[in-house]
MIMIBA-853586 format. One record per residue (C-alpha): z, y, x; residue number from 1; chain; residue in one letter. Coordinates in nm, 3 decimals. Layout:
# residues N
+---------+---------+---------+-----+-------+-----+
:       Z :       Y :       X :   n : chain : res :
+---------+---------+---------+-----+-------+-----+
:       Z :       Y :       X : NUM :     A :   A :
...
+---------+---------+---------+-----+-------+-----+
# end
This chain:
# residues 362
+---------+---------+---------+-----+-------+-----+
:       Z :       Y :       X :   n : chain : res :
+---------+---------+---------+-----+-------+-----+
:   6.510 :   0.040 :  -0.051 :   1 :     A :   X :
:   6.332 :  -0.205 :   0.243 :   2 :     A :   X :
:   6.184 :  -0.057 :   0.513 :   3 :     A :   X :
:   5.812 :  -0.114 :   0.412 :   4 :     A :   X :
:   5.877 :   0.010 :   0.079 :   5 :     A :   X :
:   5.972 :   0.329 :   0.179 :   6 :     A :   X :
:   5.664 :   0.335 :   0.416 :   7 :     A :   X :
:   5.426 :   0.269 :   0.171 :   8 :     A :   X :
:   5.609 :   0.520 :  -0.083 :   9 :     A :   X :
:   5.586 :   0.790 :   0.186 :  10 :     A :   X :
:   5.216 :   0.692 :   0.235 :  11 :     A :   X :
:   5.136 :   0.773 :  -0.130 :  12 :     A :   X :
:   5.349 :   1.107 :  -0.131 :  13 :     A :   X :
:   5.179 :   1.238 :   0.137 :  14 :     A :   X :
:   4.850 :   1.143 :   0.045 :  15 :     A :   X :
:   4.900 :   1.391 :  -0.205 :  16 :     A :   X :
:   4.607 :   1.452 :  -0.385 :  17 :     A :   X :
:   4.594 :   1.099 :  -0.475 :  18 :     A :   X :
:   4.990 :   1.036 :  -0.538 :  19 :     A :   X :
:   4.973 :   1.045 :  -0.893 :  20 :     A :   X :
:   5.003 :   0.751 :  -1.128 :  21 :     A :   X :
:   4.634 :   0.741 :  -1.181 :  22 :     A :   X :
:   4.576 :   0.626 :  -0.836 :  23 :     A :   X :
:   4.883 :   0.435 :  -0.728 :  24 :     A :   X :
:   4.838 :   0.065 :  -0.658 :  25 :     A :   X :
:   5.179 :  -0.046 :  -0.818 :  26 :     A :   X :
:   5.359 :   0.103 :  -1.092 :  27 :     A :   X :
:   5.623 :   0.273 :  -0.776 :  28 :     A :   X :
:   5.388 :   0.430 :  -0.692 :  29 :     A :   X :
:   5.324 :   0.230 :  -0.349 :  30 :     A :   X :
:   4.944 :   0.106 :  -0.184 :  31 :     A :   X :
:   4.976 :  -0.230 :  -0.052 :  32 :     A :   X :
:   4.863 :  -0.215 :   0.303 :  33 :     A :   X :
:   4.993 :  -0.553 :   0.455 :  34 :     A :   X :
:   4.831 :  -0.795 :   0.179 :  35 :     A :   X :
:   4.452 :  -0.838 :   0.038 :  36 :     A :   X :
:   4.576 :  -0.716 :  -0.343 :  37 :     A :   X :
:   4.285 :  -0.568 :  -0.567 :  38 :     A :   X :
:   4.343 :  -0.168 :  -0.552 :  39 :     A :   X :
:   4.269 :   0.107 :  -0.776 :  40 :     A :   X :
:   3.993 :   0.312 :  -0.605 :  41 :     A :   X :
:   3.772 :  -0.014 :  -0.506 :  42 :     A :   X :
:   3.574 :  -0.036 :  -0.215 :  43 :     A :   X :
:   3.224 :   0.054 :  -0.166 :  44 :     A :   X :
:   2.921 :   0.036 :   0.037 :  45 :     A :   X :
:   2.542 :   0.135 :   0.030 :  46 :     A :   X :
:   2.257 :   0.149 :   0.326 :  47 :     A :   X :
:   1.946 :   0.286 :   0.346 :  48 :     A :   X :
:   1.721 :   0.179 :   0.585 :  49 :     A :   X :
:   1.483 :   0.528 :   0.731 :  50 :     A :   X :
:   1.223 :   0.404 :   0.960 :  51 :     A :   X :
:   1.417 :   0.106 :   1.145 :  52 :     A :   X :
:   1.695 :   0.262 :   1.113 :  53 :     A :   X :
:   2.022 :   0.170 :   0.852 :  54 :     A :   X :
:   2.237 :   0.406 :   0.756 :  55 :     A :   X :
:   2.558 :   0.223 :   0.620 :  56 :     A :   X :
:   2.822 :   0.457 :   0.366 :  57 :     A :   X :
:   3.163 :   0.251 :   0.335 :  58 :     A :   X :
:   3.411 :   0.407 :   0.114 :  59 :     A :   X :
:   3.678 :   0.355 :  -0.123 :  60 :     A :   X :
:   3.623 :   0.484 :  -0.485 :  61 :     A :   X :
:   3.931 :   0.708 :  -0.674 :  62 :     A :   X :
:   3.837 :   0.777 :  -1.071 :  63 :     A :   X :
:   3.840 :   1.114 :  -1.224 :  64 :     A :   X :
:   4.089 :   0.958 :  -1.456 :  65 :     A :   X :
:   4.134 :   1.301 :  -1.644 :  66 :     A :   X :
:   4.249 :   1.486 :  -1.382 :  67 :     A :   X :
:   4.064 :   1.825 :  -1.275 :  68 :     A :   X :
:   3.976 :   1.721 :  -0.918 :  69 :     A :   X :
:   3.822 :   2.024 :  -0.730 :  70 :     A :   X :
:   4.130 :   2.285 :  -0.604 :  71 :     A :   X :
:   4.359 :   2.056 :  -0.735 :  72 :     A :   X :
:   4.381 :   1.699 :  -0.644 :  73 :     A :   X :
:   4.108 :   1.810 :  -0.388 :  74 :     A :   X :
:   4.279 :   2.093 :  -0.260 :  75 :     A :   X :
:   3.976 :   2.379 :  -0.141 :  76 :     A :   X :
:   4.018 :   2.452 :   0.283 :  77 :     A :   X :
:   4.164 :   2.107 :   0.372 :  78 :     A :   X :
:   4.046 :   1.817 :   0.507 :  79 :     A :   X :
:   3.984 :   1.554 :   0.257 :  80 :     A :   X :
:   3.884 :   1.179 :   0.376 :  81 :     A :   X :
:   3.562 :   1.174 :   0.137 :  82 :     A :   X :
:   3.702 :   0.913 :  -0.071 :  83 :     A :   X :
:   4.008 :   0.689 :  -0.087 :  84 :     A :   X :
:   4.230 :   0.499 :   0.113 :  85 :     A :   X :
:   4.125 :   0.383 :   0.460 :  86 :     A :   X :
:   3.886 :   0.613 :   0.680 :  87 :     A :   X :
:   3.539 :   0.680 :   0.485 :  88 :     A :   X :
:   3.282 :   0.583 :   0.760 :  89 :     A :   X :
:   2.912 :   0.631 :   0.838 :  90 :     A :   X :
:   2.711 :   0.391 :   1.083 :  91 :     A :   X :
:   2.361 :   0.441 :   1.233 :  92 :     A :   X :
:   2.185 :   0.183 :   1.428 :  93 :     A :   X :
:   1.997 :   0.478 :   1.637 :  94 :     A :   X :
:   2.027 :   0.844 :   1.719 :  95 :     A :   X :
:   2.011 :   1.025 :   1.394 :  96 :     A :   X :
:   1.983 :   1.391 :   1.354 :  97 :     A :   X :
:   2.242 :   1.574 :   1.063 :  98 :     A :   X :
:   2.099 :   1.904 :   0.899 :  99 :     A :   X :
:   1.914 :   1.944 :   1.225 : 100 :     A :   X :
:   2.215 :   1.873 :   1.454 : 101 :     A :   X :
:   2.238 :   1.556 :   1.634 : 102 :     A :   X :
:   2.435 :   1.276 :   1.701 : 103 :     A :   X :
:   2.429 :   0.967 :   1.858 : 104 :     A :   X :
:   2.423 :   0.624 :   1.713 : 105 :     A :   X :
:   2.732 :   0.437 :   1.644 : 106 :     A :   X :
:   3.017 :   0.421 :   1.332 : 107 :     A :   X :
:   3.222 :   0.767 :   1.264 : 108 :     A :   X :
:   3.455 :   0.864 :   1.006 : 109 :     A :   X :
:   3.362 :   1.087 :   0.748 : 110 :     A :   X :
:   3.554 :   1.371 :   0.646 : 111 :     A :   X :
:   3.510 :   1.679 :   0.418 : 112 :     A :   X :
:   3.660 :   2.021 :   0.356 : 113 :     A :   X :
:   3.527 :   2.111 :   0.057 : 114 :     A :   X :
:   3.535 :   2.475 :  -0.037 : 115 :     A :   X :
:   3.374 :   2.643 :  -0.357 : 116 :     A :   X :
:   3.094 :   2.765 :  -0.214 : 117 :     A :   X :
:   2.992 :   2.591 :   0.106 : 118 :     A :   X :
:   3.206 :   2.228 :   0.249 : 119 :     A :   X :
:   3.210 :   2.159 :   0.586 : 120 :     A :   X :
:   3.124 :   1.783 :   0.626 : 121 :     A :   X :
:   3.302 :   1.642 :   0.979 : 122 :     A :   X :
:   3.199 :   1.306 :   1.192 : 123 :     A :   X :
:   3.526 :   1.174 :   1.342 : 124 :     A :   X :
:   3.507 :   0.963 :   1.670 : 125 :     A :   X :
:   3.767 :   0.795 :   1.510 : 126 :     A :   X :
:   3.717 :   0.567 :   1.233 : 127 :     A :   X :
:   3.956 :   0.327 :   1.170 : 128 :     A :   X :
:   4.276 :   0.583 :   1.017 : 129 :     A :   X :
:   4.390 :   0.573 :   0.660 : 130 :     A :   X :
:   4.289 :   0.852 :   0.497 : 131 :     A :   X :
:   4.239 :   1.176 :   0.646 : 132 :     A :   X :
:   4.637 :   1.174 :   0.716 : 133 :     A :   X :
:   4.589 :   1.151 :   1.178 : 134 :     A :   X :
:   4.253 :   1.325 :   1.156 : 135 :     A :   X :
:   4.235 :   1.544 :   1.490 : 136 :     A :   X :
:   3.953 :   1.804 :   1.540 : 137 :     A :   X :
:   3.946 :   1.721 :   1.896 : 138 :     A :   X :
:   3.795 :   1.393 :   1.761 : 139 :     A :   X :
:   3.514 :   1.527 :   1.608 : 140 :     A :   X :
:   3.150 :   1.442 :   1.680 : 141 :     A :   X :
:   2.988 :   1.676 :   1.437 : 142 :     A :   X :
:   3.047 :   1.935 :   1.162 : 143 :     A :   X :
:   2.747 :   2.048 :   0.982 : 144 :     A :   X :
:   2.813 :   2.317 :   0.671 : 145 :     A :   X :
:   2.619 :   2.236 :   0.353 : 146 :     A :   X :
:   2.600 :   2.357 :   0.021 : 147 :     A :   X :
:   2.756 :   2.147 :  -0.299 : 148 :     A :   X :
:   2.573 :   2.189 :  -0.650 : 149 :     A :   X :
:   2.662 :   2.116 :  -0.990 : 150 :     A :   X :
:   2.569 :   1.785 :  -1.123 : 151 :     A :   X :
:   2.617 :   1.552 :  -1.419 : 152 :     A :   X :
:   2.922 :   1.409 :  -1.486 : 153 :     A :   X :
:   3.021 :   1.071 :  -1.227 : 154 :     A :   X :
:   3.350 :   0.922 :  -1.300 : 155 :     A :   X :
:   3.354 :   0.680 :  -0.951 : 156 :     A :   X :
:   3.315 :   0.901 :  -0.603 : 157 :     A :   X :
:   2.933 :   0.773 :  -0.571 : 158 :     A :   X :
:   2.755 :   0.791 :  -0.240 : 159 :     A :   X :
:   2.324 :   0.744 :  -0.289 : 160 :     A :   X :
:   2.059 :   0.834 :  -0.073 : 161 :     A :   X :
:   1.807 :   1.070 :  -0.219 : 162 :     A :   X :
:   1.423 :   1.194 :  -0.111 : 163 :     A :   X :
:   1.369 :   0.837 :   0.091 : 164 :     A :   X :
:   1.110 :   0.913 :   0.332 : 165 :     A :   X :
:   0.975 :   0.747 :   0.690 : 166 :     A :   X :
:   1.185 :   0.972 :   0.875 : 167 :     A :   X :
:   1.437 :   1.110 :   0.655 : 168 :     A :   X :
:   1.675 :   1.060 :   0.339 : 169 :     A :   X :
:   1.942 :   1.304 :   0.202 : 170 :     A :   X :
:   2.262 :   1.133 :   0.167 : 171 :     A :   X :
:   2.488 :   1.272 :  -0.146 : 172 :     A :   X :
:   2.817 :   1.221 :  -0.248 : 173 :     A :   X :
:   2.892 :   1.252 :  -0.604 : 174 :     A :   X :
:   3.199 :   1.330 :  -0.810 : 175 :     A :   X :
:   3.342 :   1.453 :  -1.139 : 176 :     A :   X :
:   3.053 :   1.730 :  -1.181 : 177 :     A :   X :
:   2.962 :   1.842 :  -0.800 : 178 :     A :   X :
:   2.701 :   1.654 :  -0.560 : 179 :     A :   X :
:   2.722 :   1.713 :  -0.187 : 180 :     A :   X :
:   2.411 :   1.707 :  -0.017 : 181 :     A :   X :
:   2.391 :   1.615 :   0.383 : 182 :     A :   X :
:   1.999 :   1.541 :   0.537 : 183 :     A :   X :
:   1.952 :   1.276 :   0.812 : 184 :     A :   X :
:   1.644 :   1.238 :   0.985 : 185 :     A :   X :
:   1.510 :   1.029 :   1.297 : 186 :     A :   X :
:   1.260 :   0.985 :   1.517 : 187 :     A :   X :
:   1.112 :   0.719 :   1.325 : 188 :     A :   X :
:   0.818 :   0.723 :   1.600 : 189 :     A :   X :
:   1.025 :   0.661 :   1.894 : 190 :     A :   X :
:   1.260 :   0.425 :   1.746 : 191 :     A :   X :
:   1.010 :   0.230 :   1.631 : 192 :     A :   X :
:   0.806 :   0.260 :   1.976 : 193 :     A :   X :
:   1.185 :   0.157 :   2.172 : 194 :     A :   X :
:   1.153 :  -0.144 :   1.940 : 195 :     A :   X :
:   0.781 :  -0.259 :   1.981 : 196 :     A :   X :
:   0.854 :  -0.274 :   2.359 : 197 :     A :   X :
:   1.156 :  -0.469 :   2.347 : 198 :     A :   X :
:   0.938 :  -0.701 :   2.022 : 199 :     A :   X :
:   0.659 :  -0.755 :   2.305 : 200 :     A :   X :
:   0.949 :  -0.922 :   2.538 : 201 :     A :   X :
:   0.973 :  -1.207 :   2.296 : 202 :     A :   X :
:   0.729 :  -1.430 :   2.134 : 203 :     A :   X :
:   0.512 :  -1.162 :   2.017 : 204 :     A :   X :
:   0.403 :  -1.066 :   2.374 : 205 :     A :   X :
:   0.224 :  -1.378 :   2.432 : 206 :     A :   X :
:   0.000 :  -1.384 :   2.183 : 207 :     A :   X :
:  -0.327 :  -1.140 :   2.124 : 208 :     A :   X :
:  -0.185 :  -1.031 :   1.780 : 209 :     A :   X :
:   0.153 :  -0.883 :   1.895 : 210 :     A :   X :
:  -0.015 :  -0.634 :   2.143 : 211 :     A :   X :
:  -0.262 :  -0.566 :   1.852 : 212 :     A :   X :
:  -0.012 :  -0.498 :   1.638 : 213 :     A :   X :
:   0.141 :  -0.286 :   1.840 : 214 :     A :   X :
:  -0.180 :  -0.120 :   1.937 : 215 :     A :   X :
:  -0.262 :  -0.059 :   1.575 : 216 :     A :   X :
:   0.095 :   0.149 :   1.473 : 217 :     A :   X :
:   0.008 :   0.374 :   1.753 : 218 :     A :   X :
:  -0.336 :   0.416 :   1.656 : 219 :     A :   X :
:  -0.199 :   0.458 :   1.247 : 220 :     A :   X :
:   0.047 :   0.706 :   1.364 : 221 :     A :   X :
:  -0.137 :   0.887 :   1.648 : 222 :     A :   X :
:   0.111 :   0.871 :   1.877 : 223 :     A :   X :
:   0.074 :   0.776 :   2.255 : 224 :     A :   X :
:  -0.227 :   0.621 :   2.227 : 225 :     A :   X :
:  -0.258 :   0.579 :   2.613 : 226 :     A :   X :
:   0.003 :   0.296 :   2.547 : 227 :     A :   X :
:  -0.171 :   0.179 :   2.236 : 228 :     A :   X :
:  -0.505 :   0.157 :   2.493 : 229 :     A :   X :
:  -0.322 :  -0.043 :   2.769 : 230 :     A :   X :
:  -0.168 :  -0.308 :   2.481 : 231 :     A :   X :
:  -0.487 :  -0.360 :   2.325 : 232 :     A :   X :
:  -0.646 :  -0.417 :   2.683 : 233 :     A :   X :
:  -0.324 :  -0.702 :   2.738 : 234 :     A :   X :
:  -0.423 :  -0.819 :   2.345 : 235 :     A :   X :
:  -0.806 :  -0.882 :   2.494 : 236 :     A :   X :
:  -0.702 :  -1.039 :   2.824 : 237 :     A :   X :
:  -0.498 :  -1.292 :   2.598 : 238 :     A :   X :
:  -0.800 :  -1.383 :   2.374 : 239 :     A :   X :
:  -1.102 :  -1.125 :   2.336 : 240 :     A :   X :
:  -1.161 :  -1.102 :   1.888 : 241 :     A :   X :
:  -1.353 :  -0.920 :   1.683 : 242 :     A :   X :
:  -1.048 :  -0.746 :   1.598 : 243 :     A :   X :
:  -0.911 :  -0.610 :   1.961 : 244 :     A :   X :
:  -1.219 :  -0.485 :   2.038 : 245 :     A :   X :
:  -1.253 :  -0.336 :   1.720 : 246 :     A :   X :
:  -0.927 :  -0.192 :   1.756 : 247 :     A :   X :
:  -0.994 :  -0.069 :   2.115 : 248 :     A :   X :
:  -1.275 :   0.119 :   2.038 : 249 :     A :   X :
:  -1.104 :   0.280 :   1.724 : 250 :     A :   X :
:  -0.839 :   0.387 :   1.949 : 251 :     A :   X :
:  -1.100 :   0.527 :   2.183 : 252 :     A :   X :
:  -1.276 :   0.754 :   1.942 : 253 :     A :   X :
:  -0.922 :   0.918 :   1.908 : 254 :     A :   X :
:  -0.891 :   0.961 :   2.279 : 255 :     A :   X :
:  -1.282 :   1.127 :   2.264 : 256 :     A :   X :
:  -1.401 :   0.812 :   2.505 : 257 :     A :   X :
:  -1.692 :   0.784 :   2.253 : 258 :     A :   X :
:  -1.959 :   0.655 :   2.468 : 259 :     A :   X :
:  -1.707 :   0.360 :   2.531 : 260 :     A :   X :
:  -1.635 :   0.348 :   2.202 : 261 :     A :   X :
:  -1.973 :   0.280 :   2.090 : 262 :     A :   X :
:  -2.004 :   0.003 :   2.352 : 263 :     A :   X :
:  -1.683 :  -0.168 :   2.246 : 264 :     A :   X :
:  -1.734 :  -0.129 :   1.853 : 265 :     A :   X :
:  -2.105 :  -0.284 :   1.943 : 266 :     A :   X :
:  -1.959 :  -0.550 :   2.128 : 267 :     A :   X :
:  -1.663 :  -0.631 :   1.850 : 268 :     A :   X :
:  -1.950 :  -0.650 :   1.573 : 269 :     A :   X :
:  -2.121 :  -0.865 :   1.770 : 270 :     A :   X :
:  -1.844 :  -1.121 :   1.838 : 271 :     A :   X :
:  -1.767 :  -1.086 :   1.448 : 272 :     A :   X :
:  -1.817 :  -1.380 :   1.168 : 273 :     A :   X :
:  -1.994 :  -1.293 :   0.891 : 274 :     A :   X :
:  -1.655 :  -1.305 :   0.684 : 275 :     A :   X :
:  -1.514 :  -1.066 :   0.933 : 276 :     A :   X :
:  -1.822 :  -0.854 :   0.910 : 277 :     A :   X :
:  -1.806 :  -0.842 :   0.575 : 278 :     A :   X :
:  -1.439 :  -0.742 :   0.516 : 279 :     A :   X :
:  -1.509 :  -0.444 :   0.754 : 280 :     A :   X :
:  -1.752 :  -0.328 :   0.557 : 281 :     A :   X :
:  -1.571 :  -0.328 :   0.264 : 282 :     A :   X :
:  -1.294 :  -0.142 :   0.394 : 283 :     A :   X :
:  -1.551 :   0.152 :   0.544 : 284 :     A :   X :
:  -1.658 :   0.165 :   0.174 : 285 :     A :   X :
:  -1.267 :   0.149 :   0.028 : 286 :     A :   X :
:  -1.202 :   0.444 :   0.317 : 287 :     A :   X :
:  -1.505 :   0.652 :   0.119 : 288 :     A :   X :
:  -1.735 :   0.599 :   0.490 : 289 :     A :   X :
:  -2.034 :   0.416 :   0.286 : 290 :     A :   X :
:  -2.303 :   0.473 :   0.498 : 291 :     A :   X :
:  -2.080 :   0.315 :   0.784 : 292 :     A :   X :
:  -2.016 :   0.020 :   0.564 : 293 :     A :   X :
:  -2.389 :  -0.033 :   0.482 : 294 :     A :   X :
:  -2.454 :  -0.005 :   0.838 : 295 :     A :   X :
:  -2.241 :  -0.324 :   0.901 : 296 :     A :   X :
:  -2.339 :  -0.467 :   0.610 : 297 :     A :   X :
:  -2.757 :  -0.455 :   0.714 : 298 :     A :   X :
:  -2.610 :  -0.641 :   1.066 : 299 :     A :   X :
:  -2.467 :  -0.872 :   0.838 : 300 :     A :   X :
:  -2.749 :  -0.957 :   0.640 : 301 :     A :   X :
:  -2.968 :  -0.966 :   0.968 : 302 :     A :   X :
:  -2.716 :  -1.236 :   1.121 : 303 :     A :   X :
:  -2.611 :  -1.432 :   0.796 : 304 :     A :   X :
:  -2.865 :  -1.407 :   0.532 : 305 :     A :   X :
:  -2.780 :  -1.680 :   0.321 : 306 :     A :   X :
:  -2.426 :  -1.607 :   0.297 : 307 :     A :   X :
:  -2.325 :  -1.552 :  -0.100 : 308 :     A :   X :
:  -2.128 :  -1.249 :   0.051 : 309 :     A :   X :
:  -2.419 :  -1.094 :   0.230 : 310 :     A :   X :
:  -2.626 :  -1.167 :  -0.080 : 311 :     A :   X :
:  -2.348 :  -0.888 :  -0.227 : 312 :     A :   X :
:  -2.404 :  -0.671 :   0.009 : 313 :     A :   X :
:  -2.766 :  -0.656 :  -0.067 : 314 :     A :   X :
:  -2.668 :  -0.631 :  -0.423 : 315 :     A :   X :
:  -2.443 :  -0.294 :  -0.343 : 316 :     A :   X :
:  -2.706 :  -0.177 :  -0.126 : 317 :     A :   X :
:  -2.938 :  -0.174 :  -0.398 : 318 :     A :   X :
:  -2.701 :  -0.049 :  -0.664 : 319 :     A :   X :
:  -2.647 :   0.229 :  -0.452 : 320 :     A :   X :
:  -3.053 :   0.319 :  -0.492 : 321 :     A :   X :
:  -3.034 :   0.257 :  -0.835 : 322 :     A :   X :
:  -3.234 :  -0.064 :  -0.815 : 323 :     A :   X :
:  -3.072 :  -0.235 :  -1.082 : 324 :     A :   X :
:  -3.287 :  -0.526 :  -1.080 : 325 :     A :   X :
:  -3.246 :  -0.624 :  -0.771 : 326 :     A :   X :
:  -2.864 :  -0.567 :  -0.721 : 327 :     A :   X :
:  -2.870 :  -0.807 :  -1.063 : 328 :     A :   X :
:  -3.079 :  -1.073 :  -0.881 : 329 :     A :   X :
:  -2.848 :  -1.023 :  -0.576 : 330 :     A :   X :
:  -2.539 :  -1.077 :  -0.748 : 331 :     A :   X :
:  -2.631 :  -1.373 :  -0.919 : 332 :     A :   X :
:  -2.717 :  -1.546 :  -0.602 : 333 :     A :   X :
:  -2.389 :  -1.459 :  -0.481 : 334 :     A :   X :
:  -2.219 :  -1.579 :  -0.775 : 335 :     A :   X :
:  -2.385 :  -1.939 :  -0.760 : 336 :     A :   X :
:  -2.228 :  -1.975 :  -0.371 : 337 :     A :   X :
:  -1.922 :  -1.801 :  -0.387 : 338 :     A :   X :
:  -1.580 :  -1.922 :  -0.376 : 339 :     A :   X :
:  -1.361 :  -2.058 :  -0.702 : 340 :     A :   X :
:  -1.100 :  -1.739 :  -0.620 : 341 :     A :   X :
:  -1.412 :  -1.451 :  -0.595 : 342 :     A :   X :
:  -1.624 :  -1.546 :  -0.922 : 343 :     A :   X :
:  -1.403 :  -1.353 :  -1.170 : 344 :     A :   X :
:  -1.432 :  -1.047 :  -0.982 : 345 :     A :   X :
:  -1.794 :  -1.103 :  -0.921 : 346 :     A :   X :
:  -1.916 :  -1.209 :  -1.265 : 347 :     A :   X :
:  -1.710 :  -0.868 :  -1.381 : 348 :     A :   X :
:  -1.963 :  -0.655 :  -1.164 : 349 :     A :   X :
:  -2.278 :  -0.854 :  -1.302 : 350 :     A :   X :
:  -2.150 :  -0.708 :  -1.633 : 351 :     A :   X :
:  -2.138 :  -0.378 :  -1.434 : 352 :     A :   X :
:  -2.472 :  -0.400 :  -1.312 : 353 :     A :   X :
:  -2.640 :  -0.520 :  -1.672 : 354 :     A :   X :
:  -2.517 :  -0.230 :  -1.793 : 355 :     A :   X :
:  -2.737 :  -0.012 :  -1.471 : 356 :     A :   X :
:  -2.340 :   0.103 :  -1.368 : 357 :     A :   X :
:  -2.314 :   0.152 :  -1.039 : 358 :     A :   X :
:  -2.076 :  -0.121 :  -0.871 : 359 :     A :   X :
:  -1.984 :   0.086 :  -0.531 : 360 :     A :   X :
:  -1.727 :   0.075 :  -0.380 : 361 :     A :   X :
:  -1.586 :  -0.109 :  -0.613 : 362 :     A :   X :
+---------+---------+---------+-----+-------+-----+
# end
């Protein structure tokens, strides 16, 4: 017997819980480990991105085969490499947070000790082993203890990510009849603010659209809006719009500057087109704020009266009273100057309106 042969045979026997035939790449019961040969328990991957942040699973995946798995080929108290053959890892591109513990962003391997009742799931600093054969606790990252629960049947070890949200996803690995749930979260917010900074170092930060951008997911989230005021000041100083200064003074009103609020929203309606006036209208009414919309919509009227989109505004106006009649007349005028793309939508609230049906906000 060569050398390598008998290495690779005493690889397989002391994997031990996946020695058997089932699981052995050729038929004596060796894994090839020098050559690219198709094996049994196939690798796998799957990310999920939280945030801005991927989470990347890379695993290899043994079969049930028939064999009774947990306490068995799985022995209960031991550490077990999560899957098959080389290290099972786990990346994150930022700081993550495990079942409330946290850890720092890079590639670990991923270990388990599964019990009955409770498995202890471990983040290795090291991450390129086979198997769970050299594991050292000294190398460990993290442990967090978590809770397994019965599932339906999954032949492959399966690794999904569960309850996706802006912030969070549980990760689960799934075998024979038991799921293992671990949560990761991050601070989505921060990441996200990290990467609008270094964003606004490129070609974003010299235009008046990046630093609104930016501006805006501050002002959407609520989160340090003295930063979202100072990028929306650089957005105006690159080109002053209708929609920095609206912007400003929405981010304003949530600091409680409402005086200069007032004077900025007064001075971003006033720079405004009529198309621009009109789509921010629209979206007051959308955002259930229809006095606010009619408000800009009256402006609107006052500075483009011929417009077919201010002659439906006068039209909603008047729906809104119940004046049928004149929200008809209205409409129709806006229907004879309006744009090839708008006249479906319009002639289906004429129908609206011939019927006295209210056509706000749609």
């Amino acid at each position: 017997m060569s050398r390598v042969f008998r290495v690779l045979v005493g690889f397989v026997v002391a994997a031990g819980c996946f020695a058997g035939q089932a699981d052995a790449q050729f038929k004596s019961g060796a894994q090839p480990t020098e050559l690219s040969i198709p094996r049994v328990s196939q690798r796998g991957s799957v990310t999920q991105r939280v945030g801005l942040t991927d989470i990347t699973i890379v695993y290899s995946r043994p079969a049930v085969g028939g064999r009774e798995i947990w306490g068995k080929i799985v022995p209960y108290g031991k550490v077990w490499r999560a899957g098959a053959n080389e290290n099972t890892t786990i990346s994150f591109t930022d700081d993550v947070s495990i079942e409330g513990k946290p850890l720092a962003a890079g590639t670990y391997g991923l270990h388990a000790i599964p019990d009955q009742d409770q498995w202890v799931i471990v983040f290795s600093k090291n991450s390129t082993s086979w198997g769970s054969f050299s594991y050292d606790e000294k190398e460990d990252a993290l442990r967090v203890t978590v809770k397994p629960h019965a599932a339906e049947f999954t032949e492959l070890v399966t690794y999904d990510f569960d309850d996706v949200k802006q912030d969070s996803s549980t990760a689960v690995l799934r075998w024979e009849k038991i799921a293992v749930p671990f949560q990761i979260s991050v601070d989505t917010k921060a990441v996200v603010l990290r990467s609008i900074k270094n964003e606004l170092r490129n070609v974003g930060g010299f235009t008046w659209a990046g630093f609104d951008e930016a501006a805006n997911w501050c002002l959407d989230n609520n989160y340090n809006l003295e930063q979202a005021l100072k990028w929306e000041d650089t957005s105006i100083q690159n080109e002053e719009r209708f929609e920095n200064l609206l912007t400003k003074s929405q981010i304003l009103v949530a600091l409680g500057k409402t005086e200069e609020a007032n004077a900025t929203r007064a001075k971003a309606l006033d720079k405004a087109s009529g198309l621009q006036l009109h789509v921010y209208g629209r979206g007051l009414q959308i955002q259930k704020k229809q006095d606010e919309g009619f408000a800009v919509f009256k402006i609107n009227v006052q500075k483009h009266p011929n417009e077919w989109y201010t002659h439906g505004e006068l039209a909603r106006m008047a729906s809104a009273k119940g004046d049928f009649p004149t929200a008809l007349k209205e409409m129709k005028l806006a229907l004879a100057g309006a744009p090839d793309a708008t006249k479906n939508q319009i002639q289906g609230l004429i129908a609206r309106l011939e019927k006295n049906q209210d056509i706000n906000p749609i």
